[in-house]
DOVO-199796 format. One line per 8 residues: number of its first residue (from 1); their letters; for each residue z, x, y of C-alpha. Coordinates in Angstrom, 2 decimals, decimal comma. Layout:
residues N
NUM = a = Z/X/Y  ...
end
This chain:
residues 533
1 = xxxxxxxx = -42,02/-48,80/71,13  -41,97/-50,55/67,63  -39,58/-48,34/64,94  -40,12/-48,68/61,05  -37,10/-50,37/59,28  -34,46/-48,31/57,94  -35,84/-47,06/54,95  -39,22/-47,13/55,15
9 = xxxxxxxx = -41,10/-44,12/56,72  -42,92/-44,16/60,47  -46,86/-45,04/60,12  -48,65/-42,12/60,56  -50,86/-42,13/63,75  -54,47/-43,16/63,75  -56,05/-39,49/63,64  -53,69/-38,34/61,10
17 = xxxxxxxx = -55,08/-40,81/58,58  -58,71/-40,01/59,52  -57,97/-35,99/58,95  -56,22/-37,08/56,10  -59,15/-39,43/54,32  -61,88/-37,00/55,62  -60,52/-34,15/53,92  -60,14/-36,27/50,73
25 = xxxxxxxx = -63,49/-37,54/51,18  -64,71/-33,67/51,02  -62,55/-32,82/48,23  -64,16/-35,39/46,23  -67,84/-34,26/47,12  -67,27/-31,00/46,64  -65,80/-32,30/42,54  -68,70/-34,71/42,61
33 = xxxxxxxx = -71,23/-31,45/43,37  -69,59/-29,49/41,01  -69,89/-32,12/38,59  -73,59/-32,54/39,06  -74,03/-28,81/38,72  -71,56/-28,65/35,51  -73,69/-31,55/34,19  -77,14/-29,58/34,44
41 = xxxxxxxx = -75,39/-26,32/32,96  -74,23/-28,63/29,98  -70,66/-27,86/30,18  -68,85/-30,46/29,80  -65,07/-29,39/29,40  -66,03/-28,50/33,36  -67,04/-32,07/33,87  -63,75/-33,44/32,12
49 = xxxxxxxx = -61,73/-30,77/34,11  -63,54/-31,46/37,97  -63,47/-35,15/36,66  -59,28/-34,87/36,18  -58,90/-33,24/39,10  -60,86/-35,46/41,47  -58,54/-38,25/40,00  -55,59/-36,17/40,62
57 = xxxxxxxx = -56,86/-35,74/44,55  -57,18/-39,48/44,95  -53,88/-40,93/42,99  -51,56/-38,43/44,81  -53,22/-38,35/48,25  -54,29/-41,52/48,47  -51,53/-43,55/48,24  -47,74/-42,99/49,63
65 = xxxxxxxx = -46,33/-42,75/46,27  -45,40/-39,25/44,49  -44,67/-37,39/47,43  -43,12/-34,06/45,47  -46,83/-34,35/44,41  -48,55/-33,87/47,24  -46,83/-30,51/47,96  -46,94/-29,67/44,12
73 = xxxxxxxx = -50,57/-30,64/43,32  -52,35/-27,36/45,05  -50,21/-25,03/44,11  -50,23/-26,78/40,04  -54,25/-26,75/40,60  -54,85/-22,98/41,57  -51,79/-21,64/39,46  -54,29/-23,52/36,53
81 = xxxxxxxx = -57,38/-21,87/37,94  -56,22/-18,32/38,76  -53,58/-18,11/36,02  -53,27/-20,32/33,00  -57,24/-20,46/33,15  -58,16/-16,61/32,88  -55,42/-16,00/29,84  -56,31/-19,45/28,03
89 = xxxxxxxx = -59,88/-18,28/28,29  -58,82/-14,35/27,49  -56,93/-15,53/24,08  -59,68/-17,94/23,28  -62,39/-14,44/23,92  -59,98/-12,04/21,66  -60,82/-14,15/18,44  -64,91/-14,14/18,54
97 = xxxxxxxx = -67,22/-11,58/18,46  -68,45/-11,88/22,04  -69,78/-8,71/23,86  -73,03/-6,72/23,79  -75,41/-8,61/21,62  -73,21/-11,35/20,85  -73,23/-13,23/24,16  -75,62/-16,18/22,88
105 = xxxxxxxx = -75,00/-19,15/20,82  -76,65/-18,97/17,47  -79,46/-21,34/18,74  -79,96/-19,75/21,39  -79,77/-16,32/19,69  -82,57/-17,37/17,10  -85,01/-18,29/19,95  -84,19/-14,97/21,81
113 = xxxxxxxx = -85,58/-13,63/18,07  -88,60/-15,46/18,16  -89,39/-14,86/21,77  -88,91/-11,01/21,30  -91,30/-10,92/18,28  -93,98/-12,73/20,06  -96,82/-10,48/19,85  -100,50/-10,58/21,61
121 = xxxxxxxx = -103,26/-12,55/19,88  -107,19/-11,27/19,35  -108,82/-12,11/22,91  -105,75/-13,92/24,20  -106,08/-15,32/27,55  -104,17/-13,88/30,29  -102,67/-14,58/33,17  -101,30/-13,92/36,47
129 = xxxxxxxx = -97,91/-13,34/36,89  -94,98/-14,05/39,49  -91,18/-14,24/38,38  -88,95/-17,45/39,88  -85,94/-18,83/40,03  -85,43/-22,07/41,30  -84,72/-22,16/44,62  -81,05/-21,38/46,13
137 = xxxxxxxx = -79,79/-20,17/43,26  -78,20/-16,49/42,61  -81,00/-14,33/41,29  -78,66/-12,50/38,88  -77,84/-15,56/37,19  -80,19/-18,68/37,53  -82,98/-19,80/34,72  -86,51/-17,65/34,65
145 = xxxxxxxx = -89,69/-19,25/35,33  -92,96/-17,58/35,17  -95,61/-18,89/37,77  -99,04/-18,33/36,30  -102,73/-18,48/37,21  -105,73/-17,89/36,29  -109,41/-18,76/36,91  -110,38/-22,21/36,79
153 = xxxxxxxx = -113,64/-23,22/35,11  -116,44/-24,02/37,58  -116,50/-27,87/36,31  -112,47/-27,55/36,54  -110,61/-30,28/39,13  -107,02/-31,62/39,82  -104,34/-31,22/42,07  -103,08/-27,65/40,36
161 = xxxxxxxx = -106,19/-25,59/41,42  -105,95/-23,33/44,18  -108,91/-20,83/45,92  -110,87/-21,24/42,21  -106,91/-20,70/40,52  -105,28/-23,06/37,92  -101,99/-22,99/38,34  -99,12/-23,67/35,87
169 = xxxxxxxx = -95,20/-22,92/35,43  -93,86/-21,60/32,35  -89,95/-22,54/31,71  -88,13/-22,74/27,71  -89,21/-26,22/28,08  -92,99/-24,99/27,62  -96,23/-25,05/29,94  -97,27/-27,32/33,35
177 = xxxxxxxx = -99,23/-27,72/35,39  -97,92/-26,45/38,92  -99,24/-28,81/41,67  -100,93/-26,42/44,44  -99,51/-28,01/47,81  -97,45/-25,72/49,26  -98,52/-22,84/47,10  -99,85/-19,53/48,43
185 = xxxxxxxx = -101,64/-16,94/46,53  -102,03/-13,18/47,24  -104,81/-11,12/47,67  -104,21/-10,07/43,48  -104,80/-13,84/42,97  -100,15/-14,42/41,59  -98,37/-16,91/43,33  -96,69/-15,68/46,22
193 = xxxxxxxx = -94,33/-18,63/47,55  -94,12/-22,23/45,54  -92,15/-25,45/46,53  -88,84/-25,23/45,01  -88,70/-22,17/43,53  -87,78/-18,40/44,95  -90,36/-15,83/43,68  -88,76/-12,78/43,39
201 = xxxxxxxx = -90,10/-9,65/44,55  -90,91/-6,40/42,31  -87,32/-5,06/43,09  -85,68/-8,37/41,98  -87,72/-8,57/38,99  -86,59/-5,37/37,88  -83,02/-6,16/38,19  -83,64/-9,10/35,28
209 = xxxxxxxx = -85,97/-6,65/33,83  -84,47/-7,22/30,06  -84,67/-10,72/30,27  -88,25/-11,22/31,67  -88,78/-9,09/28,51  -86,95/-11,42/26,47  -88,38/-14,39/28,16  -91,30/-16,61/26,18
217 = xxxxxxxx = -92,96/-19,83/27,52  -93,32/-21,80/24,19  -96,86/-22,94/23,06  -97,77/-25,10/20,81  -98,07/-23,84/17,04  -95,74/-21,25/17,49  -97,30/-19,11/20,00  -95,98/-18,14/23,74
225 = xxxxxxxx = -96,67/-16,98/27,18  -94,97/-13,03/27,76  -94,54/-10,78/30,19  -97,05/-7,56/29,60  -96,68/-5,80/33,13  -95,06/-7,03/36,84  -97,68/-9,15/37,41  -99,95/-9,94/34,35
233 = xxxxxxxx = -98,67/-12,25/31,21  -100,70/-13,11/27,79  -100,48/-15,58/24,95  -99,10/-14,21/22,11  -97,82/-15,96/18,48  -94,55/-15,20/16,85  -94,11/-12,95/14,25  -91,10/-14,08/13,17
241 = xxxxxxxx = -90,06/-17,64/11,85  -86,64/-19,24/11,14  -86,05/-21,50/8,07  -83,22/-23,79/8,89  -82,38/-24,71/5,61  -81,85/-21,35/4,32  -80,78/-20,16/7,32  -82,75/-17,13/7,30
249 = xxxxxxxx = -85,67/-15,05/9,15  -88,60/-13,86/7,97  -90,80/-11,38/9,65  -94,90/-11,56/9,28  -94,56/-8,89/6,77  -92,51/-11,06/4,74  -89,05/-9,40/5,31  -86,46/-11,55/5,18
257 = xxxxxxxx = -83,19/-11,52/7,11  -79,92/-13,73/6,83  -77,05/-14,80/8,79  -73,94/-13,00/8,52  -71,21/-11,73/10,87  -72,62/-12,94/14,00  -76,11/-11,10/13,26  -79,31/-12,06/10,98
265 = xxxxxxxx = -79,60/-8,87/8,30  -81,91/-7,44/5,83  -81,46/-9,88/2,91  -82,24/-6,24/1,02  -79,88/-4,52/2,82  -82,39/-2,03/4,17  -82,48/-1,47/7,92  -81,34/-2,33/11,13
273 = xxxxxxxx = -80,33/-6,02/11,54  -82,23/-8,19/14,21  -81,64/-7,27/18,10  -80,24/-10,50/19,16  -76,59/-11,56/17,56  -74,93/-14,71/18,28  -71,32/-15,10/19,20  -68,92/-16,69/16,52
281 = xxxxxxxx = -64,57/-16,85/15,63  -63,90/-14,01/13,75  -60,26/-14,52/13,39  -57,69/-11,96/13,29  -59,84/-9,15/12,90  -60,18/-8,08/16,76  -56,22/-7,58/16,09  -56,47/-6,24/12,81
289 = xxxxxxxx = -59,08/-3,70/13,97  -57,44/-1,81/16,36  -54,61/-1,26/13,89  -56,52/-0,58/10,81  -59,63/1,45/11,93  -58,52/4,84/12,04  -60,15/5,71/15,18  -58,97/2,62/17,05
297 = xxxxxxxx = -55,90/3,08/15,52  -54,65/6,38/16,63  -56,02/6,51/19,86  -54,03/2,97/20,22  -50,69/4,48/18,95  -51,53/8,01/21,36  -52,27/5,51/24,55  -49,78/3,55/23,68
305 = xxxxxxxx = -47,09/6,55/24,06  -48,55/7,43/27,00  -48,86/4,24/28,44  -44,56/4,12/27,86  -44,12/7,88/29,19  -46,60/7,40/32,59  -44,60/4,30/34,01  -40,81/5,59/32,93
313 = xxxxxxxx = -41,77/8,76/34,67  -43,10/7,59/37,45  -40,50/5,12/38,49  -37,68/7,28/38,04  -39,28/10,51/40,07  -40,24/8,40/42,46  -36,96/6,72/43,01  -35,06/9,78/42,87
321 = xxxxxxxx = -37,10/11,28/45,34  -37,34/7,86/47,37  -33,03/7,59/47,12  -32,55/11,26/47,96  -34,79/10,93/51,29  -33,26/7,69/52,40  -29,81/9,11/51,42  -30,82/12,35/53,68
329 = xxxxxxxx = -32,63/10,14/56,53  -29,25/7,07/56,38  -26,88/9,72/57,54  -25,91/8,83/61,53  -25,67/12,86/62,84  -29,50/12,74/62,15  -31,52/12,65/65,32  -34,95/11,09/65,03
337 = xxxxxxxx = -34,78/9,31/62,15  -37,38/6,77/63,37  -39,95/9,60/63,82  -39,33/11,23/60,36  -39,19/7,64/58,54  -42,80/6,28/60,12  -44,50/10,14/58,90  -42,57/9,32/55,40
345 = xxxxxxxx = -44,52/6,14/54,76  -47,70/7,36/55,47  -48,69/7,84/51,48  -47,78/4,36/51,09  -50,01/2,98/53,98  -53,29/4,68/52,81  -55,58/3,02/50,32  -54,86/4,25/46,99
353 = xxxxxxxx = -58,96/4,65/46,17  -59,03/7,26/49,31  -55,64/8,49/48,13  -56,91/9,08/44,67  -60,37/10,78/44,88  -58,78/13,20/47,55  -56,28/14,10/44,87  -58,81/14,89/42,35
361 = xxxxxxxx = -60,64/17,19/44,66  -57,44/19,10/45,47  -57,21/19,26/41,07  -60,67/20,72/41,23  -60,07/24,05/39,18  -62,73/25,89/40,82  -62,65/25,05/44,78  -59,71/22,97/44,79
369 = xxxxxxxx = -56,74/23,17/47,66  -53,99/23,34/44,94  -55,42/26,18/42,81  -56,60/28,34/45,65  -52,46/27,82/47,62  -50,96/28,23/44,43  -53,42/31,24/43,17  -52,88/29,53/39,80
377 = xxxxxxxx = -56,32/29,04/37,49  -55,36/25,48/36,42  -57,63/23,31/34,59  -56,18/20,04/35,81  -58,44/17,68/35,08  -60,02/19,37/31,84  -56,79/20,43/29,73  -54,99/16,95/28,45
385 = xxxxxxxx = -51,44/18,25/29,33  -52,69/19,58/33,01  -54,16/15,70/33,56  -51,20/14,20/32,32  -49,40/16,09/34,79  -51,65/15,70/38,08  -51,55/12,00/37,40  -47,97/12,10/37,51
393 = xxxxxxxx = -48,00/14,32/40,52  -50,18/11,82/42,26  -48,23/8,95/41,89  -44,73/10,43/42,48  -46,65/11,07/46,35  -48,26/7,59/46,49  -44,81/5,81/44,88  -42,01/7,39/46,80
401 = xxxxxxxx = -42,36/6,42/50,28  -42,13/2,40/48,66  -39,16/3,56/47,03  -37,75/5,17/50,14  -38,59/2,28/52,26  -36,13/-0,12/49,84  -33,64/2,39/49,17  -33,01/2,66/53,02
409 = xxxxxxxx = -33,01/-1,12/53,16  -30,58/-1,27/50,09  -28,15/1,73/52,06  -28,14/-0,13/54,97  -26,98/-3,07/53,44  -24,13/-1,39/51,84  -20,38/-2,20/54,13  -19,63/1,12/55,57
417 = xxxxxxxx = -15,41/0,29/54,79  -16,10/0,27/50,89  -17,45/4,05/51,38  -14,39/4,61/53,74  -11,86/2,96/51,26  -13,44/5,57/48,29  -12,61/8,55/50,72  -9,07/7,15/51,39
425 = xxxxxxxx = -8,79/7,24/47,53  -9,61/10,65/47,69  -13,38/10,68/46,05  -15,60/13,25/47,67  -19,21/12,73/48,35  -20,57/13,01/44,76  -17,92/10,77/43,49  -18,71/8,12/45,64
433 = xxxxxxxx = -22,38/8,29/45,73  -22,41/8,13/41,66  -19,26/5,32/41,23  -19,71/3,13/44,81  -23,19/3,88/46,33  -25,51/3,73/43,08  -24,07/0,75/41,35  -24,47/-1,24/44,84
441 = xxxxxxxx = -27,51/0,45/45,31  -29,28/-1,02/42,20  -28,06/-4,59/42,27  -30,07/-4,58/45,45  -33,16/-2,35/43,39  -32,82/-3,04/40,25  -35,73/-5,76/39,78  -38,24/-4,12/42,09
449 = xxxxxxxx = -37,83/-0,81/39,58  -38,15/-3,17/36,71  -41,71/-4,72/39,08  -42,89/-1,05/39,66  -42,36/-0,77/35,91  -45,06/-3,11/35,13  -47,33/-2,03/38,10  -47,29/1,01/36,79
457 = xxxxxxxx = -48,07/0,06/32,97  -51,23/-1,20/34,55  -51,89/1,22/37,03  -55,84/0,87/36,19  -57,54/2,03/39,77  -55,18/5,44/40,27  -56,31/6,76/36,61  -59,76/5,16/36,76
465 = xxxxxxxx = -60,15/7,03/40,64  -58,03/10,25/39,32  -59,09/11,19/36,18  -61,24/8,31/34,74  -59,15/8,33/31,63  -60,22/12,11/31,05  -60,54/14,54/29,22  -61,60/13,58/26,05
473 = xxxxxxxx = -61,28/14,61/22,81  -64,67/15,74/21,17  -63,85/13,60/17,86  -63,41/10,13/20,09  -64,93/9,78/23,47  -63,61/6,18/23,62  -60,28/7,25/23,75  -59,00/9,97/26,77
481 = xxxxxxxx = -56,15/11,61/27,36  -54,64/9,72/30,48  -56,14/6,85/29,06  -53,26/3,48/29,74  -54,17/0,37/27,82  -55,66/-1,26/30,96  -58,73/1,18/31,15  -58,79/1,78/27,29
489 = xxxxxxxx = -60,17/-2,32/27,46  -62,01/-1,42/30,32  -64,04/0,74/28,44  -63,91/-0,78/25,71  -65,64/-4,10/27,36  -67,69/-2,32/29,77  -68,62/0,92/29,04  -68,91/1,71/25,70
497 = xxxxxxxx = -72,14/2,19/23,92  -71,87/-0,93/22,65  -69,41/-2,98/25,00  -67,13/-5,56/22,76  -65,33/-8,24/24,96  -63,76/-9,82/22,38  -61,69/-6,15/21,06  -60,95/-5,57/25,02
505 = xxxxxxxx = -59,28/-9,05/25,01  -56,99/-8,21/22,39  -55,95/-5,34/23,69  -55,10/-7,21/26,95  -52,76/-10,00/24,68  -50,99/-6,79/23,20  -51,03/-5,23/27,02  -49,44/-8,99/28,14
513 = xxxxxxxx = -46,75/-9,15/25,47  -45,79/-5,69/25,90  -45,45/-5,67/29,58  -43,46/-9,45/29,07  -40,82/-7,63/26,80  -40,45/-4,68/28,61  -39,68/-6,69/31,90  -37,57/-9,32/29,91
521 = xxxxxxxx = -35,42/-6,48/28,69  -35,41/-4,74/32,05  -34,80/-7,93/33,67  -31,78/-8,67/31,44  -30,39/-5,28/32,18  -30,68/-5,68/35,96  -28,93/-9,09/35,54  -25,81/-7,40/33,97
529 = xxxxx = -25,53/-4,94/37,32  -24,95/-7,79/39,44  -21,69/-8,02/37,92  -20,82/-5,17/39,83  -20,27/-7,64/43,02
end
């Protein structure tokens, strides 16, 4: 058998290189389909991004060249997707307006206006109505198309009539006719199934009910095919036009509205602005908001407290209690310790969701296990000091038994002659648990309390599941009492009356940079214990 030269490195076998090009060859199909489907979206950074990335694939893989590369590339690519991608995009959010109302581009947002206002003519001609989506595409998210028909005139011929029905699709792109092979009608005389597209059913409809409401097939001279029940549409005109030169909207009673902050107004400054914003960079003032708007403002600073008391608390109860039991459970006269050290961990190996709502059922103040042992009359969840507490009650029982479990590892780890050389020195059991074990004990802890740290500052799913961020205060029911910055931008983006994306991703940069400090600073002061070695 043949060997490579000195210095060269040993052809790979046959089927090596055919796994090897086949799996580039797929890699590069799946860019070049992603590509395709960036390309119809219009999104173009996407294409530039899947285009790089393709290139990437082929330069380093390809060749025999770069071979740090080839073990660097995937984990460079997903740290980009999963990582650097979500805060890039997260910072670039917190400076625009984007949330409820403010989700379209302004062109987009002005034909949203002029759909909405569409309104039915005298006698307008209606039609029959079936919601679609082209075919294979996720209902929740793919374009609207209205399939439409309607009786054909007796004299009427061509290759989109159907059992005495003209048929037609509506898209934004305006009216066609829909060719009828392959189309099936039911007995209400819609379009039941149609080549290429997915008609959605009654149920699905609903679930894009606001934007079948929103939806308008465009007509010539301004008018446009809407939605007027599940299954019936009619031609209506606009009632509101757009001037692009003065950038403004005026209604069909003359009203006139223009563009400002992300929203068309009342040029008189009477009334509600239009329903449909547009989203737009509005600077600093996401930032400057929750520090200068009063209620923003001190429900930040009280969260913010909160959000430093919760995680200081629970780390250190739950690594006192966590030390103590490993302490008690390390000693060799105990018998059993196996046993007792599997029962220990069983907080730990439960999901925290089940965890969590069993807790709050035990806080109940009316038929809960805690109240009724205790014979206290506790309002846990309701009073803002009792909620505080149960949270931290809850946690101390879900943290310790991780705290326990690398404690004991940390104890064991210890040399059993430095504890023997303290006793020879003459330091009892206090003395050398607080100047020999502890010290040891937290070069070996120290960063995983500074880790639990920031876990905890984020702890979103045991207050969400606990307490929700409850109770709250009657003057702000945006901002509760066990409230941590995490679920204070939950709400914020997602369940506020009017949900504002753009304020929640602020609050996440200031949630970021306080949780980097805090761990830089905790990091640097578990670095100086290892001088303690």
């Amino acid at each position: 058998m043949s060997q490579a030269p000195v210095g060269q490195p040993a052809a790979s076998p046959p089927w090596v290189l055919a796994v090897k090009w086949l799996l580039i060859a797929l890699t590069l199909l799946a860019c070049t389909y992603l590509a395709w489907r960036a390309v119809e979206a219009g999104s173009w950074l996407i294409v530039t991004v899947v285009a790089f990335v393709a290139m990437a694939v082929l330069v380093v893989y390809a060749t025999r060249r770069g071979i740090t590369l080839k073990y660097l590339l995937p984990g460079l690519l997903l740290l980009t997707l999963f990582q650097v991608w979500p805060i890039a995009y997260t910072v670039a959010t917190a400076f625009t307006n984007y949330g409820d109302g403010h989700s379209l581009t302004k062109e987009e947002a002005i034909e949203a206006v002029q759909a909405q206002s569409v309104r039915p003519e005298p006698d307008s001609a209606r039609y029959g109505m079936s919601v679609a989506i082209p075919e294979g595409e996720v209902i929740a998210t793919a374009d609207l198309s209205f399939l439409l028909s309607r009786p054909a005139a007796e004299d009427a011929g061509g290759d989109n009539v159907l059992d005495g029905q003209e048929l037609f699709v509506g898209t934004m792109e305006g009216l066609e006719p829909l060719p009828a092979d392959g189309v099936t009608l039911r007995g209400n005389g819609t379009i039941g199934e149609a080549p290429s597209f997915q008609v959605l059913t009654l149920v699905e409809a609903n679930e894009r009910a606001q934007d079948v409401a929103e939806f308008a097939v465009p007509l010539e001279g301004g008018a446009g095919i809407k939605a007027a029940t599940g299954t019936q549409a009619f031609v209506g005109r606009t009632t509101t036009t757009y001037d692009a030169d003065a950038d403004t909207m005026t209604t069909i009673d003359g009203k006139v509205y223009v563009a400002q902050d992300g929203n068309f107004v009342p040029q008189d400054g009477e009334g509600p602005a239009l329903p449909t914003g547009w989203t737009e960079n509005v600077g600093l003032d996401n930032f400057t908001s929750i520090f200068t708007d009063s209620a923003l403002r001190n429900g930040f600073l009280k969260i913010f407290l909160w959000n430093l008391v919760f995680p200081l608390v629970s780390v250190g109860s739950t690594f006192v209690l966590g030390m103590l039991l490993a302490l008690l459970f390390n000693d060799p006269r105990l018998k059993g310790k196996g046993i007792y050290r599997s029962l220990l961990i069983l907080p730990y190996a439960l999901p925290i969701f089940v965890t969590a709502i069993v807790w709050a059922a035990m806080f109940n103040q009316d038929f809960g296990m805690i109240n009724d042992v205790t014979g206290l009359n506790i309002d846990w969840l309701g009073d803002p000091w009792a909620a505080r507490s149960a949270v931290l009650i809850t946690n101390l029982w879900l943290g310790f038994p991780y705290m326990f479990l690398i404690c004991t590892g940390a104890l064991q780890s210890i040399p059993s002659d430095v504890k023997e050389a303290s006793s020879v020195d003459g330091a009892g059991p206090v003395r050398t648990l607080v100047s020999v074990t502890m010290p040891l004990l937290l070069v070996a802890v120290g960063p995983l309390l500074v880790a639990s740290f920031a876990f905890n500052f984020n702890n979103f799913g045991l207050i969400y599941l606990l307490t929700g961020g409850g109770p709250f205060d009657a003057a702000n029911s945006q901002v509760g009492n066990t409230d941590l910055l995490i679920t204070f931008a939950y709400r914020l983006a997602l369940e506020s009356g009017t949900p504002n994306i753009g304020l929640a991703s602020a609050v996440s940069i200031i949630i970021f940079l306080l949780v980097g400090a805090l761990s830089y600073a905790g990091f640097r002061q578990s670095k100086a214990l290892e001088e303690v070695n």
